[in-house]
C-alpha positions in Angstrom: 22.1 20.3 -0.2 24.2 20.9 -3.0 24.3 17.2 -4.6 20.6 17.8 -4.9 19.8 18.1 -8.4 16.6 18.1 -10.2 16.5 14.7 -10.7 17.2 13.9 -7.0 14.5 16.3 -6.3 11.7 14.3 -8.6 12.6 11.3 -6.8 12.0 12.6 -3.6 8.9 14.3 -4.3 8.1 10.7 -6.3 9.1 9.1 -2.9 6.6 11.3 -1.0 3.8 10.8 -3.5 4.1 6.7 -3.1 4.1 7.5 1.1 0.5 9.1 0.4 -0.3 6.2 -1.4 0.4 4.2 1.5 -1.1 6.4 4.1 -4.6 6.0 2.5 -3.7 2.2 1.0 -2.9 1.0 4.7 -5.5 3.4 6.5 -7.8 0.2 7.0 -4.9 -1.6 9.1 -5.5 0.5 12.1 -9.1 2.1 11.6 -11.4 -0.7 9.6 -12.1 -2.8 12.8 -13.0 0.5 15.0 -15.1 1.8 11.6 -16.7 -1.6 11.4 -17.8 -1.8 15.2 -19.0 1.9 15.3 -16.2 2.5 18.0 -15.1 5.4 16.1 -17.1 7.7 13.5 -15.2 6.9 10.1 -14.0 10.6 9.9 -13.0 10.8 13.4 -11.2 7.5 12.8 -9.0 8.5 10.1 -8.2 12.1 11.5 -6.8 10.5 15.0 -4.8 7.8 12.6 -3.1 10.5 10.4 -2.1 12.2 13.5 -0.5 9.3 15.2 1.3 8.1 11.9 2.9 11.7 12.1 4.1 11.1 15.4 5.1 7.3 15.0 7.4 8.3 12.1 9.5 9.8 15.0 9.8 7.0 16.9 12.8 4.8 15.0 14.7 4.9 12.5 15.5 1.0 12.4 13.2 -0.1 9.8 14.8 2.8 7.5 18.3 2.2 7.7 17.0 -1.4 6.6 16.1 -0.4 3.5 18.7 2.5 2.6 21.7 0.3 3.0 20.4 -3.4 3.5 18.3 -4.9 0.3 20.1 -3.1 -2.4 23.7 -2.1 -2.4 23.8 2.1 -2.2 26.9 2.0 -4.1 25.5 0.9 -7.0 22.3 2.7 -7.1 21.5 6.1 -8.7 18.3 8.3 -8.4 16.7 6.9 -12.0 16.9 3.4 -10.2 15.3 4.6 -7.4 12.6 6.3 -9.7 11.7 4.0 -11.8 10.9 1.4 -8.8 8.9 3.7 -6.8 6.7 4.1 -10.1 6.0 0.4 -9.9 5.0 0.7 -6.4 2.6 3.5 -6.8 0.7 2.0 -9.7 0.3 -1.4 -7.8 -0.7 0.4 -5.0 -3.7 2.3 -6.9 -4.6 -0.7 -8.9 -4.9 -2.7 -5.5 -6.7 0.2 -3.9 -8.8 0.7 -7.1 -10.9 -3.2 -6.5 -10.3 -3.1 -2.7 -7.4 -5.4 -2.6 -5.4 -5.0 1.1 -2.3 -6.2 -0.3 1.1 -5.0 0.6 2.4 -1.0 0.1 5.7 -2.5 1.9 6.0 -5.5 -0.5 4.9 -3.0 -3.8 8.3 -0.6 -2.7 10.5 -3.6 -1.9 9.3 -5.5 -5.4 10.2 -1.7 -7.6 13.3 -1.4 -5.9 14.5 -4.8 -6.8 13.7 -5.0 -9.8 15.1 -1.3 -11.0 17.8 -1.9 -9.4 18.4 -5.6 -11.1 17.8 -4.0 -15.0 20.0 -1.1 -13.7 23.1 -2.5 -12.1 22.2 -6.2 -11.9 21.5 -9.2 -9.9 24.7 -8.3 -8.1 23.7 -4.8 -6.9 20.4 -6.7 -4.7 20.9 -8.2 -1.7 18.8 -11.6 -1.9 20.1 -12.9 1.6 19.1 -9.6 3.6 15.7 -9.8 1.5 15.0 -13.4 2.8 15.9 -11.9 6.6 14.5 -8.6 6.6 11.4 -9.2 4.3 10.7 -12.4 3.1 11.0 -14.7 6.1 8.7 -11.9 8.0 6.1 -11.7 5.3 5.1 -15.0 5.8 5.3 -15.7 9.8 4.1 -11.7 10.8 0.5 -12.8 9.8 0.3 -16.0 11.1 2.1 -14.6 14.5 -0.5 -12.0 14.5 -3.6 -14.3 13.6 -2.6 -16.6 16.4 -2.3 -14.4 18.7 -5.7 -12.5 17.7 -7.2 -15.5 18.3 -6.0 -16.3 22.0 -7.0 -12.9 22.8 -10.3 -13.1 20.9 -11.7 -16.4 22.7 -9.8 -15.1 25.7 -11.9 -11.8 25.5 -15.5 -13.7 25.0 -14.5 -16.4 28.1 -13.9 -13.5 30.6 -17.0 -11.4 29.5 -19.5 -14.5 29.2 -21.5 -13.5 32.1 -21.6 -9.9 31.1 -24.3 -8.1 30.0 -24.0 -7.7 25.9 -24.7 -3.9 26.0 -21.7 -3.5 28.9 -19.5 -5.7 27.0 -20.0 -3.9 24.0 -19.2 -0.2 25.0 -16.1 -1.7 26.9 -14.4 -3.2 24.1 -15.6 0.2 22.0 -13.7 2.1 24.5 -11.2 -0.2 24.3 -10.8 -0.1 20.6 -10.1 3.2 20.4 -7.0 2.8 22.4 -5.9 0.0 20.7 -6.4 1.3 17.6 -4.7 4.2 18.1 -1.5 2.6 18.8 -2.1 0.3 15.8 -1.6 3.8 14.2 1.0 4.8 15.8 3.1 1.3 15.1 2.1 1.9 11.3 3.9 5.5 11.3 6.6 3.8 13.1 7.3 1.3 10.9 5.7 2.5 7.1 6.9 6.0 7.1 10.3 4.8 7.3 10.4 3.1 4.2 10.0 6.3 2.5 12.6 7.6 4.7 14.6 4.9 3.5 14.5 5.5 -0.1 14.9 9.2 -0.2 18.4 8.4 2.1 19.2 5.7 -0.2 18.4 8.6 -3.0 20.8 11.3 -0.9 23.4 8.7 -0.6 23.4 7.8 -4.5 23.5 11.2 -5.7 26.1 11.9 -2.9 24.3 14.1 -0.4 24.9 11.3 2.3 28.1 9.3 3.1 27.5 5.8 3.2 25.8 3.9 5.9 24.0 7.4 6.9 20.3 7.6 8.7 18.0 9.8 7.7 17.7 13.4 8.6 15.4 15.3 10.4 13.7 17.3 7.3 13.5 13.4 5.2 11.5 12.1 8.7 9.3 15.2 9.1 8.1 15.2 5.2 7.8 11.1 5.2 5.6 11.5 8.2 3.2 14.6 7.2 3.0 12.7 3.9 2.0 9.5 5.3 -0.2 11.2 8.0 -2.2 13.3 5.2 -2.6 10.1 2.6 -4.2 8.4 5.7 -6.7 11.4 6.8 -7.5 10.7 2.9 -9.2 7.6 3.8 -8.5 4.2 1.6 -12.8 3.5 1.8 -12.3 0.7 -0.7 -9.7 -0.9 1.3 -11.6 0.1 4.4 -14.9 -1.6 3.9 -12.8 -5.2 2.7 -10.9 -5.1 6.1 -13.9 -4.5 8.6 -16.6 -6.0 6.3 -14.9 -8.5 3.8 -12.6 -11.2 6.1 -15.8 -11.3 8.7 -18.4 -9.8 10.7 -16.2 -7.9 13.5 -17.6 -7.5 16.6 -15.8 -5.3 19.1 -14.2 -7.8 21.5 -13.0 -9.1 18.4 -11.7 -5.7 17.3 -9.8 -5.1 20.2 -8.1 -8.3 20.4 -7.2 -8.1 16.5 -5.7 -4.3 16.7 -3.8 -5.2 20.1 -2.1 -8.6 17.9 -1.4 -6.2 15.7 0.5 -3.5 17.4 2.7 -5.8 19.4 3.7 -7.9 16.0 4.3 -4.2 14.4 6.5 -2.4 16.9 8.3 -5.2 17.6 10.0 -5.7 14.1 10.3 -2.2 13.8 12.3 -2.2 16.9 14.2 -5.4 15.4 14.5 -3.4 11.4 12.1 -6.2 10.2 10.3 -3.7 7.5 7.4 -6.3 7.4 3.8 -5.7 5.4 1.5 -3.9 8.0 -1.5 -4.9 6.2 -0.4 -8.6 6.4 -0.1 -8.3 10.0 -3.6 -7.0 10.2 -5.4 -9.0 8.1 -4.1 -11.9 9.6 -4.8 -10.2 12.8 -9.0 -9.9 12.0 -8.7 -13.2 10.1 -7.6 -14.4 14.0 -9.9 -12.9 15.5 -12.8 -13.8 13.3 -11.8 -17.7 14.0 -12.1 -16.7 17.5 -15.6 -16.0 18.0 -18.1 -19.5 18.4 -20.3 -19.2 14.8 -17.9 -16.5 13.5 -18.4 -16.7 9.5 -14.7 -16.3 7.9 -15.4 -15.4 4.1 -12.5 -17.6 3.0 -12.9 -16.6 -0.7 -11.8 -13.0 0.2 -8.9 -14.3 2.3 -8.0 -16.1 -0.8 -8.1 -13.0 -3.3 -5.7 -11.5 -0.5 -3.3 -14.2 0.0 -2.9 -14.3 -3.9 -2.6 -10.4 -4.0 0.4 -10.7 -1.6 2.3 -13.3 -3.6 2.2 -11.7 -7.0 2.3 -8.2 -4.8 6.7 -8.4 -5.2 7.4 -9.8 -8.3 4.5 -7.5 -9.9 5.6 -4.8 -8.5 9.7 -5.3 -9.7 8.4 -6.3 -13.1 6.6 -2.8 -13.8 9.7 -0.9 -12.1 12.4 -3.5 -14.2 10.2 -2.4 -17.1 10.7 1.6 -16.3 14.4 1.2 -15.2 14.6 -0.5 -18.7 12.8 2.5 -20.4 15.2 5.1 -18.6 18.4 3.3 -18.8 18.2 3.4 -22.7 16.3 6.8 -22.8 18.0 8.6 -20.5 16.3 11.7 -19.9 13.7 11.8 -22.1 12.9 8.1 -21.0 12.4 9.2 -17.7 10.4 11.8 -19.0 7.7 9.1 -21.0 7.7 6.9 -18.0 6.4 9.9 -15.4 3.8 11.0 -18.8 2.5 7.1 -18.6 2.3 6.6 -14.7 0.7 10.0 -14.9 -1.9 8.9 -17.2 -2.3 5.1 -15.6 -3.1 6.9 -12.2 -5.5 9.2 -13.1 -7.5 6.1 -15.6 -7.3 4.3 -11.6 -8.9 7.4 -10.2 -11.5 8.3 -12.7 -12.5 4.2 -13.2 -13.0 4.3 -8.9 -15.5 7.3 -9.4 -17.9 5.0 -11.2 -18.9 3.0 -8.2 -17.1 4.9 -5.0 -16.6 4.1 -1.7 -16.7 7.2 1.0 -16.7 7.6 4.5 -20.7 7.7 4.1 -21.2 4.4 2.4 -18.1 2.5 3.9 -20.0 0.0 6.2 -22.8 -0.8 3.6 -21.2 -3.6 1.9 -18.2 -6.4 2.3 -17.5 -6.2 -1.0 -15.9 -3.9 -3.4 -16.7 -3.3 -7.5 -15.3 -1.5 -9.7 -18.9 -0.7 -11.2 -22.2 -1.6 -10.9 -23.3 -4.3 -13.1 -26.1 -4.4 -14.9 -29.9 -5.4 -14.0 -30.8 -9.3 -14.7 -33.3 -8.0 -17.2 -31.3 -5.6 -18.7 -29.2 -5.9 -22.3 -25.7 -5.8 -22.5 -23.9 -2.1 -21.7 -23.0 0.3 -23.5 
């Protein structure tokens, strides 16, 4: 503990603060189908998820050994690195979370580390052939696995109960749902919480806490999973009401079949180190299941806005934390300083532009769509 200095100790605390961004960014990937079904009461929904992310973040430490010494060479990188790329990932986290974009937490961290690191220590210093393994090759076949396998279950689901009564069907696959969804919480524990673990090892490492090639230690799971479990008893609403509400109208056969795809794609490339986009898996998971169902309306534009959120999600993401690694490599201290002052300020203009038009546990099946605020009447002049 003596290697930690000050600096190492913002980074982790900036570490934790991007895992409760993802807790309540990636909330929807277990709970929006159960929400959107009335399976679970929204505030039940999100207590037993941030509960079961705790306990999943205990489960393997696969996905985090990954990302402490797999996409970015540890010998190269130092804690400012590290800094400045988990500011890009917070920031694309809120803006995404701030117009109800599902996009990628996973893909937001990978994106800030690679490009800090680039500015910092150069191309050299980043991995490209482990990030075409470990993330790039899973980004794209984890939703379409999960989609295809959403939809099997989903017209499986409807076959098997067609001479059911509606009402029996109904409160089976609700009961159902609550199971599956559950585990969907647990997989996202297993395999999101470690990426935090990941960076503050890679951060213990660089500042020579670690020795090389180390996993992370008990106190660095424990804090990555309470911080993960709290940001998802939060709630993401916005996020929320897209997943259940935006892709299609869920019904809960359909539910059940989409959060079961989703928890066997999940724990099976945590167990493998794949440190894939949970919300990728899911959405591709209801987009599945929404193809499905016979007369199922798929609301392709949002699926659209989504799949374009995910592209830009990487490169976005490692051109705001090149930018900051930038800033601090020529400011030093006081650069790192003006960086924390401006993500600071960015964050809270996120939070209080969300408070104009928000999205709570109350309101979160109301619409499919999300706004940033209302606009204004058809017979009314142009705002203020």
């Amino acid at each position: 503990m003596d290697h930690i200095t000050f600096l190492v100790a913002v980074v982790i605390v900036t570490a934790l603060a991007f895992d409760f961004t993802n807790g309540f960014h990636d909330t929807a990937n277990a709970m929006a189908t159960s929400i959107a079904t009335g399976a679970l009461k929204p505030r039940t929904a999100v207590l037993i998820s941030g509960v079961l992310n705790i306990a999943g973040a205990f489960l393997s430490t696969e996905v985090a050994k990954t990302i402490s010494g797999g996409i970015v060479d540890d010998a190269q990188v130092t804690p400012v690195m590290i800094f400045a790329g988990l500011v890009g990932a917070i920031l694309w986290n809120l803006l995404t979370w701030l117009v109800g974009l599902p996009s990628s937490s996973s893909h937001a961290l990978f994106g800030g580390l690679i490009g800090a690191v680039w500015v910092g220590a150069g191309s050299h210093a980043v991995h490209f052939d482990k990030v075409v393994d470990k993330v790039l090759i899973p980004a794209v076949a984890s939703p379409v696995v999960a989609g295809v396998a959403a939809l099997a279950a989903t017209y499986l689901a409807y076959r098997l109960t067609a001479r059911a009564r509606r009402d029996a069907v109904t409160k089976g696959f609700r009961l159902g749902q609550v199971a599956s969804a559950s585990l969907v919480s647990l997989a996202h524990g297993t395999n999101d919480a470690q990426k935090t673990m990941g960076v503050i090892t890679l951060t213990l490492i660089s500042a020579g806490a670690l020795g090389q090639d180390a996993g992370p230690p008990v106190w660095v799971i424990a804090s990555a999973g309470l911080a993960i479990g709290l940001g998802t008893y939060l709630g993401g609403w916005r996020i929320i009401r897209t997943m259940g509400k935006g892709l299609t109208e869920i019904h809960s056969p359909q539910g059940f079949a989409a959060e079961t795809a989703s928890t066997a794609v999940i724990l099976t490339s945590a167990h493998l180190g794949f440190a894939l986009s949970t919300t990728q898996v899911a959405s591709g998971s209801i987009l599945g299941a929404g193809l499905g169902r016979r007369l199922a309306e798929v609301r392709w534009g949002v699926a659209g806005r989504m799949a374009l959120a995910w592209l830009i999600t990487l490169p976005a993401a490692a051109l705001v934390g090149g930018l900051a690694a930038s800033v601090v490599k020529h400011g030093g201290n006081v650069g790192t300083v003006v960086i924390a002052l401006v993500a600071l300020a960015l964050a809270a203009t996120i939070f209080a532009l969300s408070r104009r038009n928000p999205v709570r546990a109350g309101n979160v099946n109301d619409h499919h769509e999300v706004t940033v605020r209302h606009p204004a009447p058809a017979h009314a002049g142009p705002a203020a």
